[in-house]
C-alpha positions as CSV (number, residue, x, y, z in Angstrom):
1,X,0.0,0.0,0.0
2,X,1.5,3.6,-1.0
3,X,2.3,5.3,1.7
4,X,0.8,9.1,2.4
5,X,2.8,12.3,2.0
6,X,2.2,15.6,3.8
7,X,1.4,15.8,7.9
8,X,-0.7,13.0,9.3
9,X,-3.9,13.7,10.8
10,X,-4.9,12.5,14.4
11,X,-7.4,9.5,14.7
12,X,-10.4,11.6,15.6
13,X,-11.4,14.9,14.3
14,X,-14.2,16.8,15.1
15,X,-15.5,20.4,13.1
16,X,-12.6,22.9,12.7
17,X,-9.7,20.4,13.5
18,X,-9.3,19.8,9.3
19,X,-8.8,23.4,8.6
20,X,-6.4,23.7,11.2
21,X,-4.2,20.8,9.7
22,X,-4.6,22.4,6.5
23,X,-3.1,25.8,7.7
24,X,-0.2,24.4,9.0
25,X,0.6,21.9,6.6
26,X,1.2,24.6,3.7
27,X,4.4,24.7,2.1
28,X,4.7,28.2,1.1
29,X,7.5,26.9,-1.8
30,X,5.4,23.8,-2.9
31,X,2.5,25.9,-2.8
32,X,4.3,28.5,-5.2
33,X,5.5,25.5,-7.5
34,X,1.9,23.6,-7.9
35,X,0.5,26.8,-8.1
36,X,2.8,28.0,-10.9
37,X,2.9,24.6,-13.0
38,X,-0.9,24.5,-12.9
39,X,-2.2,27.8,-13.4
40,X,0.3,30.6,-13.0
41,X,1.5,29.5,-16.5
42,X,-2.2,29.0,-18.1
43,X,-3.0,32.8,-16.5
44,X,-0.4,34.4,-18.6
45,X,-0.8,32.6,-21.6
46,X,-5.1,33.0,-21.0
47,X,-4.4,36.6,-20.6
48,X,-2.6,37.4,-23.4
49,X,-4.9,35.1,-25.5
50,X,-7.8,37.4,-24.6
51,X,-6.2,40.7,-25.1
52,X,-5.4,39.4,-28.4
53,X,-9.3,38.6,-29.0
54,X,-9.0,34.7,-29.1
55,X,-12.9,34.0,-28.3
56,X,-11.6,30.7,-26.2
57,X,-9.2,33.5,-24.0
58,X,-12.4,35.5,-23.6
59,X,-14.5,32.8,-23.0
60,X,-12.3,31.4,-20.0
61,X,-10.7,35.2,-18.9
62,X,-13.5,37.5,-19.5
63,X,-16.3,38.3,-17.0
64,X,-19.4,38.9,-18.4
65,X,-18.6,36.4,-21.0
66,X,-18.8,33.7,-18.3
67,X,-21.9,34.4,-17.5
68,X,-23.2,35.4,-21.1
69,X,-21.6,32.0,-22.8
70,X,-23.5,31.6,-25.6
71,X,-23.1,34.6,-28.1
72,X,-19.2,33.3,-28.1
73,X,-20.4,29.9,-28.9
74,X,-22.3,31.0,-31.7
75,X,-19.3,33.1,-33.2
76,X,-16.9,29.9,-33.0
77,X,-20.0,27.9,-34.3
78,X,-19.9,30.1,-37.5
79,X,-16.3,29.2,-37.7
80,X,-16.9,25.4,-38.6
81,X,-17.1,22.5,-36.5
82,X,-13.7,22.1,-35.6
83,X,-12.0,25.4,-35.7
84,X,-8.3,26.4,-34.3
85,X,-7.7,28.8,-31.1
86,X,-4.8,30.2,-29.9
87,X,-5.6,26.7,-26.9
88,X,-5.4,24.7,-29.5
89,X,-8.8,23.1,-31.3
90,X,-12.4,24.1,-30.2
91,X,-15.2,21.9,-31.2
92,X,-19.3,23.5,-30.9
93,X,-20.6,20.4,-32.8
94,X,-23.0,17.8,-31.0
95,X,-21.6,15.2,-33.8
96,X,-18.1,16.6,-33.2
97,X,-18.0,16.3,-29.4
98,X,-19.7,12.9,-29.5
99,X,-17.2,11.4,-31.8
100,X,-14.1,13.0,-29.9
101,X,-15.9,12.0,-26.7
102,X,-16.6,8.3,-27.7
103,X,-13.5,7.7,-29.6
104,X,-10.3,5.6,-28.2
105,X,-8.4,7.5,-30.4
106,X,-8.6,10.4,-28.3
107,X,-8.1,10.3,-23.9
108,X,-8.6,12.4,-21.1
109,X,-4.4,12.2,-19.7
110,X,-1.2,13.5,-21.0
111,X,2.1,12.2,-21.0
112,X,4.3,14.3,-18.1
113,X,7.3,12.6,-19.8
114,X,7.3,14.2,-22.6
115,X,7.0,18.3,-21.1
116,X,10.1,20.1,-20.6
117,X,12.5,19.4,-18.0
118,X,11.5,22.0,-16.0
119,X,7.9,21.3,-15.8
120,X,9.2,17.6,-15.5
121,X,10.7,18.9,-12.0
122,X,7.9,21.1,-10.7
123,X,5.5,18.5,-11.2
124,X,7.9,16.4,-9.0
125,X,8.7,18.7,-6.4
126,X,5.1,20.0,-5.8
127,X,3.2,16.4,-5.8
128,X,2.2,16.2,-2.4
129,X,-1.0,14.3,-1.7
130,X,-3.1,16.6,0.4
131,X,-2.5,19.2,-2.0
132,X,-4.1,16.6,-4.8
133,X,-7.6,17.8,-6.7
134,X,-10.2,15.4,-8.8
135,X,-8.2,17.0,-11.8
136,X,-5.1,15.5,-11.6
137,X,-4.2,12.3,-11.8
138,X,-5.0,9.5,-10.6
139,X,-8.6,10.9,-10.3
140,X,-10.9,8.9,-13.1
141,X,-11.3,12.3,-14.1
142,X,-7.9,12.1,-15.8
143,X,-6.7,8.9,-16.4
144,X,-7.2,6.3,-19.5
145,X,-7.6,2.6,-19.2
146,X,-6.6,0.6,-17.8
147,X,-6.5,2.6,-14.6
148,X,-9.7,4.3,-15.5
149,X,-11.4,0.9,-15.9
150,X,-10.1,0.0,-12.9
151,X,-11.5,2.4,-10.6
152,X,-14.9,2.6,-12.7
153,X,-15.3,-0.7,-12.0
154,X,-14.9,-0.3,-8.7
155,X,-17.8,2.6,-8.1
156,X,-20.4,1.9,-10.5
157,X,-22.3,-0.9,-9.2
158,X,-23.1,1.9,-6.7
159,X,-24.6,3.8,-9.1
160,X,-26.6,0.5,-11.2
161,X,-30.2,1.7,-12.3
162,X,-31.2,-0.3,-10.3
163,X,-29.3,0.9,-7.2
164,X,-30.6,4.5,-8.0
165,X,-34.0,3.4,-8.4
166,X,-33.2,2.5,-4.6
167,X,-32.4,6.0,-3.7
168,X,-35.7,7.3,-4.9
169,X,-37.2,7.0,-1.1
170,X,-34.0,8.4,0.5
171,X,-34.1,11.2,-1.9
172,X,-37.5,11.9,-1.7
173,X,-37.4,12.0,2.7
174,X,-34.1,14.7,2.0
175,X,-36.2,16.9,-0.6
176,X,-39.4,16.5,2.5
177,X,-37.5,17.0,5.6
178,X,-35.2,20.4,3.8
179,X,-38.8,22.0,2.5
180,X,-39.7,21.7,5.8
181,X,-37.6,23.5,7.3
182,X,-38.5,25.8,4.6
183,X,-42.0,26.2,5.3
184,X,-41.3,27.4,8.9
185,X,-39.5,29.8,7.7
186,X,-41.3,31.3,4.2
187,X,-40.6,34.9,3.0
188,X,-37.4,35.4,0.9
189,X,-34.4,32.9,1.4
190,X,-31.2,32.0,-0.4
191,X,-32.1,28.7,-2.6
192,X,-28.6,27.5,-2.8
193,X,-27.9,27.5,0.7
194,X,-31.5,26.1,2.0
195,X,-32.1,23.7,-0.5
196,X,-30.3,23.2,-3.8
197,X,-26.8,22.6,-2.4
198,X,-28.4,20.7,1.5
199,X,-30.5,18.3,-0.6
200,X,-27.4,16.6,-3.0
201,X,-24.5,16.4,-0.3
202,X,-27.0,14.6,2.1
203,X,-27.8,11.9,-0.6
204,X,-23.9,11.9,-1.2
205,X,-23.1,11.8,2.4
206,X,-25.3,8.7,3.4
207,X,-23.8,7.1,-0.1
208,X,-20.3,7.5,1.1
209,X,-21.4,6.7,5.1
210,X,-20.3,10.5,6.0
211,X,-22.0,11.6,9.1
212,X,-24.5,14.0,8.1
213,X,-23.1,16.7,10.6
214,X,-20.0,17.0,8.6
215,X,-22.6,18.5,5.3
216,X,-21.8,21.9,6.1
217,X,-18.0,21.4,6.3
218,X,-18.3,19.5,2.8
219,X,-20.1,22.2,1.0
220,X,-17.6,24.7,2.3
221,X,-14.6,22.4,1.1
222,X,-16.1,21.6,-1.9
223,X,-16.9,25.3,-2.9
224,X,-13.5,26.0,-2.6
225,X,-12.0,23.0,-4.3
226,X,-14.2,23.2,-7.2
227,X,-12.2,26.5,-8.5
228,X,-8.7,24.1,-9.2
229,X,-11.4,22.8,-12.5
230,X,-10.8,25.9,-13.6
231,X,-7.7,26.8,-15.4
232,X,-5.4,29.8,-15.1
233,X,-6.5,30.1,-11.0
234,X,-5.0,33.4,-9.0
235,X,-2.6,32.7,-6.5
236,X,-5.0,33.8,-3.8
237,X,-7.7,31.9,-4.8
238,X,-5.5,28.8,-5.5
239,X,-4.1,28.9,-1.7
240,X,-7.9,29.1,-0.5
241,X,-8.6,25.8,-2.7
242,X,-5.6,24.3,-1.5
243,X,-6.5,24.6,1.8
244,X,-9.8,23.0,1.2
245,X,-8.2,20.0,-0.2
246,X,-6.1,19.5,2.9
247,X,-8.8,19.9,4.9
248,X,-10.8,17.4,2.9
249,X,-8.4,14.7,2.6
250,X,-7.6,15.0,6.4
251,X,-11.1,14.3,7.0
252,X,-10.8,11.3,4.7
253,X,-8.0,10.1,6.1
254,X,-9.4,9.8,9.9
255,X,-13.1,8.6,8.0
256,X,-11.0,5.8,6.1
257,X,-9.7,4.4,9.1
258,X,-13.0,4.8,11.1
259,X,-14.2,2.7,8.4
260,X,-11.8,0.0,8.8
261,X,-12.3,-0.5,12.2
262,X,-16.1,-0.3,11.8
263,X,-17.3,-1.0,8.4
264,X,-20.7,0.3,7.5
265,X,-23.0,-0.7,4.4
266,X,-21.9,2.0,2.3
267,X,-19.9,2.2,-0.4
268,X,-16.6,4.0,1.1
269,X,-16.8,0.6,3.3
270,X,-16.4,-1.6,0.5
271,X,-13.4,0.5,-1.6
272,X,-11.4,0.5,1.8
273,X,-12.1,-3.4,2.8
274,X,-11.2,-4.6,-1.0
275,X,-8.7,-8.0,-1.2
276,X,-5.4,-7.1,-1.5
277,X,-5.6,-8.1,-5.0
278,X,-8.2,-4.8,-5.9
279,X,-7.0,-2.9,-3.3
280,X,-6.1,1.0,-3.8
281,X,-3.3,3.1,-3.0
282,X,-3.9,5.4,-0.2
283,X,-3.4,8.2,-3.2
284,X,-5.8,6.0,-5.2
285,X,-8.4,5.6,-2.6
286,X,-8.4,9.8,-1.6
287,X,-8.8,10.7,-5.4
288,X,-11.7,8.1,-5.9
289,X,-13.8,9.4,-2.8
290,X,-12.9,12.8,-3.4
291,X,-14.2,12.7,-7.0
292,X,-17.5,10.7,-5.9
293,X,-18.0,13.1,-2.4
294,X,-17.6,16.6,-5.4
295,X,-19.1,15.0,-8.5
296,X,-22.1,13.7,-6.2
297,X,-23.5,17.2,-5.6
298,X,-21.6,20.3,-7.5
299,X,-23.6,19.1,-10.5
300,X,-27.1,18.7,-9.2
301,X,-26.2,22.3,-7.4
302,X,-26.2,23.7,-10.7
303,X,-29.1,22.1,-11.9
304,X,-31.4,23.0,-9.2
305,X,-30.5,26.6,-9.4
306,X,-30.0,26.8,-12.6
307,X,-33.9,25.2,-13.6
308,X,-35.8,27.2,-10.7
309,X,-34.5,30.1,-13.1
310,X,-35.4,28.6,-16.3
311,X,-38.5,28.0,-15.0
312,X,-39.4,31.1,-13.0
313,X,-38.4,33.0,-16.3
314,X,-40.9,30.5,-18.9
315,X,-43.7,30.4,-16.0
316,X,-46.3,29.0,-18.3
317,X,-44.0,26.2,-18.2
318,X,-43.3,25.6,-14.5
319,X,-47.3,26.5,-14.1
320,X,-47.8,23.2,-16.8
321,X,-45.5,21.2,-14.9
322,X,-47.5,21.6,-11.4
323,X,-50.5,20.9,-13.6
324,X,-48.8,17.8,-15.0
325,X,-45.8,16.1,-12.9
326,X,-45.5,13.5,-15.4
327,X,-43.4,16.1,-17.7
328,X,-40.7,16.8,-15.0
329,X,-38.1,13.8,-16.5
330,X,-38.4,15.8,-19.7
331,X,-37.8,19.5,-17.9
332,X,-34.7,17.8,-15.9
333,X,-33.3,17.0,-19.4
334,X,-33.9,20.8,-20.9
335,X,-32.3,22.2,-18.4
336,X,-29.4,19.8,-18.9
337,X,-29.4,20.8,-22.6
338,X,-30.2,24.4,-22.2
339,X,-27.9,25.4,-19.2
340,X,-25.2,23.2,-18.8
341,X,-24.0,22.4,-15.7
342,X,-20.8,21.7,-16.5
343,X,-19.5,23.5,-19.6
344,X,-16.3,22.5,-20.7
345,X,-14.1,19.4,-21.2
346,X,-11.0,18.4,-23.4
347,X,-9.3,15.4,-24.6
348,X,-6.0,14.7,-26.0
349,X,-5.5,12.6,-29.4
350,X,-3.8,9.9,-28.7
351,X,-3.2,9.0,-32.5
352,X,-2.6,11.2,-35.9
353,X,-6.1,10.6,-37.4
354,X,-8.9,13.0,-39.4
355,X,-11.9,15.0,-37.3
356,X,-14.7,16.4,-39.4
357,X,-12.2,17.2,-42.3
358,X,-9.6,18.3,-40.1
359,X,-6.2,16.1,-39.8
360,X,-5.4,16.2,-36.2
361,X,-2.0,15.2,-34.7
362,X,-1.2,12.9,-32.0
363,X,-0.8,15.2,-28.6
364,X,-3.4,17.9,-30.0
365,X,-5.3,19.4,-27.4
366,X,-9.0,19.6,-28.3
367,X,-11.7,21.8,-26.1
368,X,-15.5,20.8,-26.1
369,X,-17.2,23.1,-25.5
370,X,-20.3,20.8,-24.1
371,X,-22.5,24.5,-23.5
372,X,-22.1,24.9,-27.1
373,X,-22.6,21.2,-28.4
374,X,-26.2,21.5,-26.5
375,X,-27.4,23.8,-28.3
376,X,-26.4,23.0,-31.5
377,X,-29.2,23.2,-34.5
378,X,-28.0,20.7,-36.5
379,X,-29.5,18.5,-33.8
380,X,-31.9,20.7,-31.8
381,X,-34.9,22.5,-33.5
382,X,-34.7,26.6,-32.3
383,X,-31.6,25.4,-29.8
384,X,-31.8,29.1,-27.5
385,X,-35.6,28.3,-27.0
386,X,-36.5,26.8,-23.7
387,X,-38.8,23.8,-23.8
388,X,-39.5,21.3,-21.6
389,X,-41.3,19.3,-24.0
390,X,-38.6,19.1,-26.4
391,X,-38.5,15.9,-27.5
392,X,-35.1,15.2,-27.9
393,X,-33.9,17.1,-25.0
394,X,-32.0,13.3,-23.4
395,X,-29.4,13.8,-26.6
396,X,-27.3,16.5,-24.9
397,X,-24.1,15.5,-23.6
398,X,-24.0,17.6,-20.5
399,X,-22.9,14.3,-18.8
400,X,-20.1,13.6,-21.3
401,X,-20.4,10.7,-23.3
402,X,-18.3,7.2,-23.8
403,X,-16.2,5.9,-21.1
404,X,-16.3,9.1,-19.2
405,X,-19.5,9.9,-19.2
406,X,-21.0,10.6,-16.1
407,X,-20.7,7.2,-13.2
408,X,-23.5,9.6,-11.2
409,X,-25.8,10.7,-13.9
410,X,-28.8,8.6,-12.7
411,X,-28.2,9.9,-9.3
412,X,-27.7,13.4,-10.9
413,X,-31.1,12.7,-12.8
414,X,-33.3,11.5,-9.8
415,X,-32.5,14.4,-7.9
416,X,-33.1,17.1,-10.2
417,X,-36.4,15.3,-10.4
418,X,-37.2,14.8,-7.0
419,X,-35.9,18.1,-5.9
420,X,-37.7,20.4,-8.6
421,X,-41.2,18.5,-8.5
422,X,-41.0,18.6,-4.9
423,X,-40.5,22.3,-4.5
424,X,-42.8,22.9,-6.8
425,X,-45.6,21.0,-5.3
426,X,-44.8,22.8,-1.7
427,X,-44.1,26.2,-3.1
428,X,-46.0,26.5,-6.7
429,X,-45.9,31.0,-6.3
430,X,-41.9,30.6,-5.3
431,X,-40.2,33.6,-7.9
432,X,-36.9,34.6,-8.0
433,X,-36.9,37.9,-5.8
434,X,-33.5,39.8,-6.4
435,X,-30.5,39.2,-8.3
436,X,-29.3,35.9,-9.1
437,X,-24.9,35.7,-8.8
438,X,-23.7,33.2,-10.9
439,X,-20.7,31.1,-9.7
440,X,-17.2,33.2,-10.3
441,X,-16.3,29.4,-12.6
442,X,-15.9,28.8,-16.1
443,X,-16.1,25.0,-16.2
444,X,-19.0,24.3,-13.7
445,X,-22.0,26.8,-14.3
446,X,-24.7,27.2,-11.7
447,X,-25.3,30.1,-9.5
448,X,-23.8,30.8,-6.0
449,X,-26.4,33.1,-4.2
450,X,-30.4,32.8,-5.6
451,X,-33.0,34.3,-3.6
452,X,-36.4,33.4,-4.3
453,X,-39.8,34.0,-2.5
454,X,-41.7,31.3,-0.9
455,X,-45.3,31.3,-1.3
């Protein structure tokens, strides 16, 4: 078993005591070098790229471009499907991005041997476990098979149709037992905080056996941790993400070996109590959990906010819904396609081969831009309109697509479900009341702050 880098963490751990590991375990010249190797050298080459007017650079640099997406997407649409950038390729097309997303030509890793030496030694003189995100290896995020099928493997039978299905109930008393709260409360409140972020880390936590007490602690970490998606970080905001990661995987570490000693019927149980022939590597088993514990609610976060203001905007549609619950699968799916919770993904081709026309060399670096791909008319009638009968709406590929698409997706889908209907049915006059502020992220998109109305 691989042994753990970084400061240890006592055997128990209550609120608090992971932050304060976390402060004194940085290593201001680490911290510099991971910094440095993994954004400080994307900022200045994003930067210039949007002064210069690259529409990726403004997409990923500028502002009100993050949060206004789609008029971008629509000028590198009328560029062709598969268009060059000053990041390398860009791809808008459904057909493109499902190819490039299915294919085993093309793969999610890179090979570190081949960077420059000096990179070479900054990735080696920064690795440091605790300081380790779900987008860096050897998250499933970012590694091929065979270590991707490995650890796939692994989790999915969690996440079975049938084992969602099972959720439904547990789901449903979350969704109950949050709107609750809510009712006792009514006039205006924060949606994110009360509802659309409590209901999916719940469902995650009693998944992953994680004492419900620690939720708070997990949206906080994961908040912060979700920026290192992002590429081209500040230095200030990258030392506030780092921190959450050593907080996070300090809390792993003492719930890993709580978990040993007392196995539960979860799934975390089962990935630490594996035969030594499956077991992981400590560094294995932190970047498996850590990618279920995020993945399991920053999506749904987004979808939640993001269709309570799809709907509140179309309210003959959320008025047609409460009239008819039968049509909320299909509304979970539009706001899928029309709002993408996650935005952006890349692959590397792995082989010199041909892309819609387009020879494209081994080691090219190819962005999908998944947003984009969703609302592409080649495949969806009037793609900017909003309609949750659409009848196509499933065929977006906000989840990804071949063997990375989303292990969670069913859970993703249930929730979104459960968690709109269920709000709906409790609260059918709830409007947005204020200003919406979307999430300061380019990759995830969702909003951090919405207030709404109850009535």
């Amino acid at each position: 078993m691989e042994t753990t880098t970084g400061a240890g963490a006592p055997t128990t751990a209550g609120p608090g005591a992971a932050e304060r590991i976390a402060a004194t375990a940085l290593r201001p010249a680490r911290t510099v070098v991971r910094w440095g190797v993994r954004h400080g050298l994307a900022s200045v080459f994003l930067e210039r790229s949007a002064r210069s007017g690259d529409p990726v650079g403004r997409l990923l640099r500028n502002p009100a471009v993050r949060d206004h997406p789609y008029e971008v997407h629509e000028e590198l649409r009328a560029r062709g499907p598969l268009v060059g950038s000053s990041l390398g390729l860009v791809t808008t097309s459904h057909a493109v991005a499902s190819e490039i997303l299915r294919s085993d030509r093309f793969g999610v890793g890179w090979d570190r041997g081949a960077a420059p030496r000096l990179i070479r030694w900054a990735l080696r003189f920064g690795d440091e476990l605790d300081a380790t995100g779900v987008a860096e290896p050897p998250s499933m995020l970012v590694v091929d098979p065979p270590d991707h099928t490995r650890f796939r493997r692994l989790v999915s039978r969690a996440f079975t149709p049938r084992a969602t299905a099972a959720f439904e109930p547990v789901v449903q008393r979350t969704a109950d037992a949050l709107l609750d709260a809510l009712e006792m409360r009514r006039g205006t409140v924060d949606l994110v905080e009360t509802y659309a972020a409590q209901l999916p880390v719940l469902v995650i936590a009693d998944l992953l056996g994680v004492p419900a007490a620690r939720r708070e602690d997990f949206l906080r970490w994961g908040a912060a941790a979700a920026a290192t998606l992002d590429p081209g970080l500040p230095f200030r905001r990258y030392v506030a993400a780092e921190r959450a990661l050593r907080a996070m995987h300090a809390f792993l570490r003492e719930h890993f070996e709580r978990l040993r000693r007392e196995p539960a019927d979860d799934l975390v149980s089962r990935l630490v109590g594996l035969p030594d022939e499956e077991a992981l590597t400590e560094r294995e088993l932190h970047a498996t959990v850590m990618l279920l514990l995020g993945a399991g609610f920053e999506t749904t976060v987004n979808l939640l906010g993001n269709g309570v203001v799809l709907l509140d905007t179309h309210r003959d549609q959320w008025e047609a819904l409460a009239a008819d619950p039968s049509g909320w699968d299909g509304a979970v799916e539009e706001v899928l396609r029309h709002d993408s919770p996650v935005q952006i993904t890349g692959r590397t081709a792995k082989a010199d081969g041909e892309v819609a026309g387009r020879e494209v060399r081994a080691g090219t670096r190819v962005t999908v831009l998944l947003g984009a791909a969703n609302r592409d008319p080649e495949v969806f009638d009037d793609p900017t309109r909003f309609d949750v009968a659409r009848g196509n709406a499933r065929d977006h590929v906000a989840f990804s697509a071949g063997i990375h698409y989303c292990v969670g997706a069913g859970l993703a889908r249930l929730e979104g479900v459960v968690g709109l209907r269920t709000l709906a049915e409790r609260f059918p006059g709830l409007r947005v009341s204020g200003r919406p502020v979307r999430r300061d992220l380019q990759t995830l998109r969702g909003f951090e702050h919405l207030p709404v109305a109850l009535r």
